[in-house]
N, C-alpha and C positions, 0 to 999 in steps of 0.2 A: 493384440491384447484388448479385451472388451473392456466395459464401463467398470464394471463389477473390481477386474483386477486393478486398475488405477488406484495407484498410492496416492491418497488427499493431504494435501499439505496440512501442519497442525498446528493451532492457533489458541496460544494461553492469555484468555482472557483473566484481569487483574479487577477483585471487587473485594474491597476494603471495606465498605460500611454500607449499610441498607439504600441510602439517597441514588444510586445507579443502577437500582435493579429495574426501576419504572423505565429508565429510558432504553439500557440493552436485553434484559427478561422479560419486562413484560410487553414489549413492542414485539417488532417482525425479527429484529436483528437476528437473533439465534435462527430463525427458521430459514433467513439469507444467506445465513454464515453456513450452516452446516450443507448448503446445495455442493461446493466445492470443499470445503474442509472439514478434518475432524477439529472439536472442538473439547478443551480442559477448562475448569475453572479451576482459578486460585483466590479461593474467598474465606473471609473471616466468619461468614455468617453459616452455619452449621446444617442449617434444619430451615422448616417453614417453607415460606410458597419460592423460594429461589428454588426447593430440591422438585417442586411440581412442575412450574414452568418450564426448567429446563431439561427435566432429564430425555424427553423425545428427542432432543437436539447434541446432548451432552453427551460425551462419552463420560468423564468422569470431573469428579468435582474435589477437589485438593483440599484440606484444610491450610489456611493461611494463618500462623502462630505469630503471636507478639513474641519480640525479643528486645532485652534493653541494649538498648548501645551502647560504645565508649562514651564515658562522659567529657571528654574532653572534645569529640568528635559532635558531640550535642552541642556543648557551649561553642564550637565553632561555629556550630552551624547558625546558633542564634545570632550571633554579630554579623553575619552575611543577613541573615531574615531582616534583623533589624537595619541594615545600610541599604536593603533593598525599600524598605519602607521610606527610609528619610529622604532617599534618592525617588522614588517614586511620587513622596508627599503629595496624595489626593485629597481630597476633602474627608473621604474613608479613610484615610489611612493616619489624618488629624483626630479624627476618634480616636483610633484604636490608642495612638498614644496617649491621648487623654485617660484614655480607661485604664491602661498600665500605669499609668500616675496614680491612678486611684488604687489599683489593687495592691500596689507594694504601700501603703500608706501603714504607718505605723510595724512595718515589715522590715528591720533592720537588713538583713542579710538579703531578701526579696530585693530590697531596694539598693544594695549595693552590689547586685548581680545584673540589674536592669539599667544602672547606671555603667558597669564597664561594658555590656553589650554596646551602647549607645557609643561608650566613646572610643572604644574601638573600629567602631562602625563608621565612623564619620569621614572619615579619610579614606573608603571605599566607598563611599556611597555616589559612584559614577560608574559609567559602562563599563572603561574598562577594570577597573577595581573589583566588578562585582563580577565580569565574565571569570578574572583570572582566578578569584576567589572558590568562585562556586565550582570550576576543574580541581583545585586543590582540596574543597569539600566531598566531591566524588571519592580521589582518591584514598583520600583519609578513611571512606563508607567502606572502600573495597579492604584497604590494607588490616582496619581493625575492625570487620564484620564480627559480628557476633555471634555467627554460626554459618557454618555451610554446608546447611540443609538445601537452602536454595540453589549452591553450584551442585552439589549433587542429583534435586530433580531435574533441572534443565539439562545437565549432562545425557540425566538416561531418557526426558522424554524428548528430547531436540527440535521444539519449536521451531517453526518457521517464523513468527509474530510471536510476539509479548504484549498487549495491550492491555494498557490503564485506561478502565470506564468512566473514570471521573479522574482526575488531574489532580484536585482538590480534596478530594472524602476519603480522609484513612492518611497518617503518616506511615502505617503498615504497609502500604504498599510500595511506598518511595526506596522500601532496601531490596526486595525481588526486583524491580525495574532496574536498578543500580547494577543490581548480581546478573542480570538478564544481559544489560547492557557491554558490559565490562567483558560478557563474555563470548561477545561477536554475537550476538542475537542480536535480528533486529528488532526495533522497540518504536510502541506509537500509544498517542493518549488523545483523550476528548476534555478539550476547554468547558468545565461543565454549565457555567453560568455566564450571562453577558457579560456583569459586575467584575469576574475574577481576577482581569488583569489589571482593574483600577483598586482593588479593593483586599485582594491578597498577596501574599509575599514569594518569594524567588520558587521557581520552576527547580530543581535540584536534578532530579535524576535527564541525563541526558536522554531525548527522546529522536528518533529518525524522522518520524511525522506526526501532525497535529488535523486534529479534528475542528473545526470553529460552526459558530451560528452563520456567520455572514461576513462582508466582505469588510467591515468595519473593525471587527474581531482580529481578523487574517492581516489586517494591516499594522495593527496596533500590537500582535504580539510578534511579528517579524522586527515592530520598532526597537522592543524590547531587548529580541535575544539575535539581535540580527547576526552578532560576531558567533555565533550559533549554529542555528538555520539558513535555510534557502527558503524563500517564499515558497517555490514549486513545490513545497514537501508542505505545507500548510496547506486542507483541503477545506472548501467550504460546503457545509451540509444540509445547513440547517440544525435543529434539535430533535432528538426524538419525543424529548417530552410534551412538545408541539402535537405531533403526528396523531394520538388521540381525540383529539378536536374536530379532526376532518376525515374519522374514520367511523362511519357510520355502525359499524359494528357497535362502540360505546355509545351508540346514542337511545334512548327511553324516549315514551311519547312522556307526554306533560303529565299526565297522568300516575305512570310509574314514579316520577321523582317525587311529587307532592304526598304519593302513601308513603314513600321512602321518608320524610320530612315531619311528614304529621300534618300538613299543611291541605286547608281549603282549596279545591281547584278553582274558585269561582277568584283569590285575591293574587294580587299580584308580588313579587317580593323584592326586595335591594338585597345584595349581599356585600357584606362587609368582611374582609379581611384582614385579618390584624398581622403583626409584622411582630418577628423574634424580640423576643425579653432576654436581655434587660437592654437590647439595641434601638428599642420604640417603648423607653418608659415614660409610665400614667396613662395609657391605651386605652385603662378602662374608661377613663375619664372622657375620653373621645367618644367611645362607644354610647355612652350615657347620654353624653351628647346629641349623639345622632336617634338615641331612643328617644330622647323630649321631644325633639322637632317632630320624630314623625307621630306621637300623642299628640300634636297640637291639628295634625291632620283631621278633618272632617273623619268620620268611624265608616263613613258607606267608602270611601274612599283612600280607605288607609291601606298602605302596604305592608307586608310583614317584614320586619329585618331579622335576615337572615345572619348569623355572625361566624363564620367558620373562623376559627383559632389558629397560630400555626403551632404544630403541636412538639415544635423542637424546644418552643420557650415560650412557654406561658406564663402570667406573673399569679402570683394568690392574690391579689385584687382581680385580675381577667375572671380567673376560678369563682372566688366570692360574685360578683356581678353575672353568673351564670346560673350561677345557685337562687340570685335573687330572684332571677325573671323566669324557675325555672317554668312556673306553671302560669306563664303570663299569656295571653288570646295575641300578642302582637310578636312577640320577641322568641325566636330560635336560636340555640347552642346547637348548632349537632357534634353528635360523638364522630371523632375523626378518625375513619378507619386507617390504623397505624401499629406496625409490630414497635413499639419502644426498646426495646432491647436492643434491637438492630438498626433504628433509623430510614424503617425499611416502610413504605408506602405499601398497606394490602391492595389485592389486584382489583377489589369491589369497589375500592376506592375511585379509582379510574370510569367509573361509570357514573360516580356522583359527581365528582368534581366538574365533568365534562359540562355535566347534566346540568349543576346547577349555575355554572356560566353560560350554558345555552337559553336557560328560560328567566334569569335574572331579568329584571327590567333596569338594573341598575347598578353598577359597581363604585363599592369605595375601597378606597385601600391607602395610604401614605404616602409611600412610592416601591412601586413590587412589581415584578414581571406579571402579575396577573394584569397589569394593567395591559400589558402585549394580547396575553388570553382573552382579555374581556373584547380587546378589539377585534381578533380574528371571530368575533363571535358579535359584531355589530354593536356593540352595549356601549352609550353613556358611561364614562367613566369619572370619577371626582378624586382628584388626590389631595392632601391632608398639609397644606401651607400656613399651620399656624399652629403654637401651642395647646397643649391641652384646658381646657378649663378649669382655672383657679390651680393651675400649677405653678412651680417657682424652679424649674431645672435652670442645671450650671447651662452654660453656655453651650459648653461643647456636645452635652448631650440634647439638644435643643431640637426639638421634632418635627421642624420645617428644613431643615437642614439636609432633608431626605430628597428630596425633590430640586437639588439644587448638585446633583453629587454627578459627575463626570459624566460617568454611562447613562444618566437618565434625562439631562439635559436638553436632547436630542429629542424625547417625545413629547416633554415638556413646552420646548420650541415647533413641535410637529400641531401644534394648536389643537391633537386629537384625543386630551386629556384635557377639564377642566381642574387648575388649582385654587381650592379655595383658599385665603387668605385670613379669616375670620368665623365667627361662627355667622353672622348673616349671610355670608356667601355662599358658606356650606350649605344655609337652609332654602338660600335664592338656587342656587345650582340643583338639589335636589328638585322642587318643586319643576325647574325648569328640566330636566332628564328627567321626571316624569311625565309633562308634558305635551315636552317634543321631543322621544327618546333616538332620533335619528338626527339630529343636531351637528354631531361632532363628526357624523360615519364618511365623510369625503375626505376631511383633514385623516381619519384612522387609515384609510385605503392607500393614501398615498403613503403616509409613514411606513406602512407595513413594505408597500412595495419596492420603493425606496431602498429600505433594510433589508430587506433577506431577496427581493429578486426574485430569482425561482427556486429559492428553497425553504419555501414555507404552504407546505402541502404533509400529506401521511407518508409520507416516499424518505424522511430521515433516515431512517434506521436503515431500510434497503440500500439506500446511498453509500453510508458506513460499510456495512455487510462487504458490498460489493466492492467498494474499495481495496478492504481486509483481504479479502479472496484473492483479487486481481495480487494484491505485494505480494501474499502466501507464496502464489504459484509462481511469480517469478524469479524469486528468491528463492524456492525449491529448486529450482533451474538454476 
């Protein structure tokens, strides 16, 4: 039998919301995947650059429909989310109660829906409480699904895999993976963020194997669902959304990003990053902040701040403060290439972003995985250790609080981020990262190395890929 006749094993990849297309669409993955297998998607997103990127690799692309649940199977499910949370109790996950506090406020019914989750929750909020709970939550998905649309395509296309590209992005995904599961398929998913397992709540649909960043990830989420998992079924990969940093293909001389920007080649720039609303409120305030200092700079000498937004949550003060400066000789907004409908990252994007952490002279940000990016890319980094200026937030929402949170501790401790404390610090720290912007880059080298090992190069995605391939075809067999 030649190549040609070879049956390829076939492999349903799961995309619920726009945040996953950067790291399985628009990386190598699909071009990985499809050497050994035919590939389906089952996505919510209809149209746009998922139907460009993929179709050379795609055989076909499924729509993924919302359906509502049983609502008793919802409120079950909530009193597990919430026992996972109080059992998990992270610094993150002290917010989020906080914030729930606040949104049922003056919320009768809100608030006596979020006090029985709670106290229902409380007397499971231990391993095995939560293990035994969340098998009884499956069941409940399977027995009162709410259509079985899903058993029917897996019936007639009979995957080999079922994979979730984010773990995280889309409750819509967590009932095909369930339906997937339930019905002898096997099923695997990607941890999508470092933060996730300090900072979100119970894993639900049973998964065979698990994708992680690093060996830190892989340990900390076999802690969790150990009575679960096998370590051996947890792989570590690294990120794909790394992999465009060290792929020279996205990269511009200095020249291209500066017409991209509007900006002089002859100055130098900071780029500031600002962090999801309403999770980093009065941001503007910060921003402001960091505009005075660098007006107080000499003008032959001054850099431009660059301020990219993130564009999941933005506050109308960020907006208003962009509008102010918009025609200012020092100060950038740029427009952030992004489908909003879908959550979906455009592909051009990947070339700026790249770009403008490669020729930054300097990065600020709160506390954010860019602060990882800014290292794999040698930069002076400054995180954000104090209130905003002439603010009065509650406690809990208190904006040094960020840098202080489980998963970021660790870089904080790696001495390869400067936190400022104050706004003199912020200005002493700037002045000195510009400087001496090689200051921090031994403390960053080892951190990085440290963390991820050897998996932090452009080879994520292929790693993935070939993984995927390698279960397919065994499992085919």
């Amino acid at each position: 039998m030649n190549k040609a006749q070879v049956k390829k094993p076939h492999i349903v990849l799961v995309i619920a919301r726009g945040e996953a297309i950067r790291n399985f669409v628009f990386s190598d993955f699909l071009k990985e995947l499809n050497k050994l297998s035919t590939i389906s998607i089952l996505s919510s997103i209809p149209d746009g650059e998922i139907i460009d990127y993929s179709s050379p690799y795609v055989k076909q692309i499924i729509p993924l429909k919302k359906y509502k649940e049983n609502s008793f199977v919802v409120f079950f499910r909530e009193i597990i989310h919430t026992a996972h949370y109080r059992w998990n109790w992270t610094n993150a996950v002290k917010y989020y109660w906080h914030r729930h506090n606040k949104r049922v406020e003056g919320k009768f019914k809100e608030k006596i829906k979020l006090l029985a989750w709670r106290t229902l929750g409380l007397p499971l909020a231990n391993k095995k409480g939560l293990h035994i709970t969340t098998i009884i939550e499956r069941w409940f998905s399977w027995v009162f699904r709410p259509t079985k649309d899903f058993d029917k395509l897996f019936d007639q296309i009979k995957p080999d895999i079922v994979f979730n590209c984010s773990h995280v992005h889309g409750v819509d995904a967590d009932l095909p993976m369930k339906i997937a599961s339930r019905m002898g398929f096997k099923t695997g998913t990607f941890i999508f963020s470092w933060d996730n397992l300090f900072t979100r709540s119970r894993i639900f649909p049973k998964y065979d194997f698990f994708f992680t960043w690093h060996n830190e990830m892989r340990s900390h989420l076999f802690k969790i669902y150990e009575n679960e998992i096998n370590l051996d079924d947890i792989y570590v990969t690294g990120t794909p959304q790394f992999d465009f940093h060290f792929n020279k293909r996205y990269y511009w001389d200095k020249k291209t990003l500066y017409k991209k920007m509007g900006l002089k080649i002859s100055r130098p720039y900071i780029l500031y990053t600002t962090g999801m609303h309403p999770v980093f409120l009065e941001e503007d305030k910060m921003v402001n902040a960091v505009i005075d200092i660098l007006k107080r700079i000499k003008k032959s000498n001054r850099p431009y701040l660059v301020v990219r937004t993130y564009i999941k949550g933005n506050s109308n003060e960020m907006i208003a403060l962009s509008e102010k400066y918009q025609n200012d000789d020092d100060v950038i907004f740029p427009t952030i290439m992004w489908d909003k409908n879908w959550n979906m990252p455009l592909f051009e994007d990947l070339f700026i972003y790249t770009n403008l952490l490669r020729y930054t002279s300097l990065g600020i940000n709160a506390a954010s995985t860019v602060s990882i990016e800014l290292m794999i890319h040698n930069k002076p980094i400054i995180n954000l250790g104090f209130e905003p200026p002439n603010s009065s937030l509650p406690y809990w929402t208190r904006f040094s609080q960020h840098v202080d949170y489980e998963h970021y501790r660790p870089l904080v401790k790696s001495k390869g981020v400067a936190v400022a404390k104050s706004l003199e610090e912020l200005e002493y720290s700037i002045n000195r990262s510009l400087n001496h912007p090689k200051y921090l880059e031994d403390y960053q080298k080892l951190f990085l190395k440290t963390l991820f090992n050897d998996s932090l190069d452009r080879f994520s995605a292929k790693r993935i890929g070939k993984i995927l391939n390698q279960k397919a075809i065994q499992n085919e067999k």
